[in-house]
mmCIF file as gemmi writes it, N, C-alpha and C atoms, coordinates in Angstrom:
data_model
loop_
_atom_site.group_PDB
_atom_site.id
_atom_site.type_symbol
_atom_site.label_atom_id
_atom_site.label_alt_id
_atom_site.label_comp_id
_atom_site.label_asym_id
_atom_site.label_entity_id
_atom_site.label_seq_id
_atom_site.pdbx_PDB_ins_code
_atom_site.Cartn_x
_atom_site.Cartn_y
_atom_site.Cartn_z
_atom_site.occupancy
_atom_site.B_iso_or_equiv
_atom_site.pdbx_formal_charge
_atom_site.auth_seq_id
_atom_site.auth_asym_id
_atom_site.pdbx_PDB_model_num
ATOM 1 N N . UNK Axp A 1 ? 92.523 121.826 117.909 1 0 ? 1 A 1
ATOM 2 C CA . UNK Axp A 1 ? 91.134 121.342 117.999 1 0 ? 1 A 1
ATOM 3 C C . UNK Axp A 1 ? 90.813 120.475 116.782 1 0 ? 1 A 1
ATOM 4 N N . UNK Axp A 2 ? 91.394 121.062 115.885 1 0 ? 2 A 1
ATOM 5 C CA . UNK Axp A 2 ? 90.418 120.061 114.073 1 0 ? 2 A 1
ATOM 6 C C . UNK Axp A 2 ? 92 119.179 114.26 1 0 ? 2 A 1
ATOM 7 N N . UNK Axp A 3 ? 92.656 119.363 114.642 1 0 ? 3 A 1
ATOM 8 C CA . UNK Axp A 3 ? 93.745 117.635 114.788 1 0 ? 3 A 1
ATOM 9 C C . UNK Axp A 3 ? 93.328 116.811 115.764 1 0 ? 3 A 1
ATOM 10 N N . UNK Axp A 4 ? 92.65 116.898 116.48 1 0 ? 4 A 1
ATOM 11 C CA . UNK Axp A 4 ? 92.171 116.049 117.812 1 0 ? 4 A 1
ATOM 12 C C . UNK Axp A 4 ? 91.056 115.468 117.387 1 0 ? 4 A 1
ATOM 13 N N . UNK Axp A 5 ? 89.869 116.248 116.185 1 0 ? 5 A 1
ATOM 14 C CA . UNK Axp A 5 ? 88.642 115.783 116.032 1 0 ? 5 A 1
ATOM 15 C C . UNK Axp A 5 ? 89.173 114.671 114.583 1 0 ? 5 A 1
ATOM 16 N N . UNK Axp A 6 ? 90.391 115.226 114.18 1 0 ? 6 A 1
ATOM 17 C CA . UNK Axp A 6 ? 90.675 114.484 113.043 1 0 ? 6 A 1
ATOM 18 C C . UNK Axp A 6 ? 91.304 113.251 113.147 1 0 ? 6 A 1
ATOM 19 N N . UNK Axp A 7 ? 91.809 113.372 114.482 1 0 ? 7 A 1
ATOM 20 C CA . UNK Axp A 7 ? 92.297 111.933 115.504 1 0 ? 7 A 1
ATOM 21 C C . UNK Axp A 7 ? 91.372 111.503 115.764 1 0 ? 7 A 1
ATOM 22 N N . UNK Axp A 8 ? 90.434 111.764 116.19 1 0 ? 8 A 1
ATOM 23 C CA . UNK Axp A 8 ? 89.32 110.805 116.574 1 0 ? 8 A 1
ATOM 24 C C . UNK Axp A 8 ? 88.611 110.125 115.731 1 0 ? 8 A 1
ATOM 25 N N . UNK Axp A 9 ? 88.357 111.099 114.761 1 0 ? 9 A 1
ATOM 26 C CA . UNK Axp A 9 ? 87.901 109.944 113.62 1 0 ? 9 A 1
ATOM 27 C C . UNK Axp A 9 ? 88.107 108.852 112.773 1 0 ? 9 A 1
ATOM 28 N N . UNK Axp A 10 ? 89.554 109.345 112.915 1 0 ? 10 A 1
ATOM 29 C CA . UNK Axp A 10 ? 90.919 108.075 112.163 1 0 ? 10 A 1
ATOM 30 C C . UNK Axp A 10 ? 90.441 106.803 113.196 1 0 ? 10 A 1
ATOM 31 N N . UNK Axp A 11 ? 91.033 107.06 114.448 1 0 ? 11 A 1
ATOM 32 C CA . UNK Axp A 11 ? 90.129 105.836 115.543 1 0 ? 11 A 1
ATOM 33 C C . UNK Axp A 11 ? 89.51 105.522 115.302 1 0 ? 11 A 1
ATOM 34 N N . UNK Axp A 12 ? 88.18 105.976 115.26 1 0 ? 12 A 1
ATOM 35 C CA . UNK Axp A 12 ? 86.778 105.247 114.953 1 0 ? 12 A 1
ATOM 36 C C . UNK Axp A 12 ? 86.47 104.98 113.733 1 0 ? 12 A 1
ATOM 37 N N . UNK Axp A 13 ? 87.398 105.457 112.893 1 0 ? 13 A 1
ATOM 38 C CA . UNK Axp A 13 ? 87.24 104.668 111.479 1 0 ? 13 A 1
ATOM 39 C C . UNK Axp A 13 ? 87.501 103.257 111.498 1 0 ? 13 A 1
ATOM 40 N N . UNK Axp A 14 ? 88.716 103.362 112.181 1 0 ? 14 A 1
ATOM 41 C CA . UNK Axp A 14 ? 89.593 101.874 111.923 1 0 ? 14 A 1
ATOM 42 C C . UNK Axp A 14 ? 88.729 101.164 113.056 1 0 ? 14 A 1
ATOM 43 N N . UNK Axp A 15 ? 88.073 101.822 114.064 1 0 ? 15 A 1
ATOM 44 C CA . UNK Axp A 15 ? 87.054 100.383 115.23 1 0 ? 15 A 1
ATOM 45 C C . UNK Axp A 15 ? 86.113 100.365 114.132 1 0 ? 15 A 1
ATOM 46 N N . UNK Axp A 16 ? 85.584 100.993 113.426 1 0 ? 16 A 1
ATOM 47 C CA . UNK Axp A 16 ? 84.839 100.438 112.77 1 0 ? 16 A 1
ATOM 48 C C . UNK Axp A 16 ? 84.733 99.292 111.586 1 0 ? 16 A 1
ATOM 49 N N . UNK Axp A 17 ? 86.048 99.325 110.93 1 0 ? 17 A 1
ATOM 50 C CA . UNK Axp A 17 ? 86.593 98.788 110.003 1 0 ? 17 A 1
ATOM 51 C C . UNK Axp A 17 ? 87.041 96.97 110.748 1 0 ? 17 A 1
ATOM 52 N N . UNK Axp A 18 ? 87.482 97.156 112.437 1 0 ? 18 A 1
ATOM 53 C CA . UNK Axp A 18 ? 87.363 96.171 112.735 1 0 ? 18 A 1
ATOM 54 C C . UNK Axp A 18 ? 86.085 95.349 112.928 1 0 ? 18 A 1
ATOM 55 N N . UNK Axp A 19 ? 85.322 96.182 113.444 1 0 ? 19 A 1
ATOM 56 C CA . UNK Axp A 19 ? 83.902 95.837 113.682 1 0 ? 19 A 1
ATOM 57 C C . UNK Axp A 19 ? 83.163 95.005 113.204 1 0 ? 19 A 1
ATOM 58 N N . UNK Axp A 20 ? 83.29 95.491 111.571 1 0 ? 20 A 1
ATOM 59 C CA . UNK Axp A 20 ? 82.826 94.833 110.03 1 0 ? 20 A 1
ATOM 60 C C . UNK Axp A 20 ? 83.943 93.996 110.373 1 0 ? 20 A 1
ATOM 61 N N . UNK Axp A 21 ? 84.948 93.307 109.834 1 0 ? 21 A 1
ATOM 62 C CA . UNK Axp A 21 ? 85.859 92.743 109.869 1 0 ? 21 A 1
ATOM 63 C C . UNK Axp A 21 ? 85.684 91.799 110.355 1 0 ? 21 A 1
ATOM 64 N N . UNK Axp A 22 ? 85.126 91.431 111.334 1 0 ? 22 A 1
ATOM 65 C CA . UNK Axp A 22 ? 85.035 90.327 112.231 1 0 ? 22 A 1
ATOM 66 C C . UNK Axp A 22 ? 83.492 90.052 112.298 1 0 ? 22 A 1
ATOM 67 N N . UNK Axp A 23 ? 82.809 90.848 112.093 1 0 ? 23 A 1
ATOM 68 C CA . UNK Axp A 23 ? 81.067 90.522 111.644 1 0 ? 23 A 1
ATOM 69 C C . UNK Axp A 23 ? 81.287 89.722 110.473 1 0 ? 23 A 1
ATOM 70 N N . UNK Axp A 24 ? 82.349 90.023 109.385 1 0 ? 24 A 1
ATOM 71 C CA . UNK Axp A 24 ? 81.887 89.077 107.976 1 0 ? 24 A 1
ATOM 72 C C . UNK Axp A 24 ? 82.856 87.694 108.008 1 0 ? 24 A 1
ATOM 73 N N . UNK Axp A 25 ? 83.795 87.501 108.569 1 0 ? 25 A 1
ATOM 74 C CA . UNK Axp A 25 ? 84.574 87.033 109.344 1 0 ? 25 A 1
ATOM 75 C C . UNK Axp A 25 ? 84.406 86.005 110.491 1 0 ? 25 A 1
């Protein structure tokens, strides 16, 4: 369960990191 929620957040770290990325970009 806390490796799956800890997977998920790694994901949505890095969409987020693209997100910004291409907003300043």
């Amino acid at each position: 369960m806390l490796d799956y929620i800890a997977k998920s957040t790694e994901y949505e770290s890095k969409e987020v990191i693209l997100i910004l990325y291409y907003t300043f970009v």
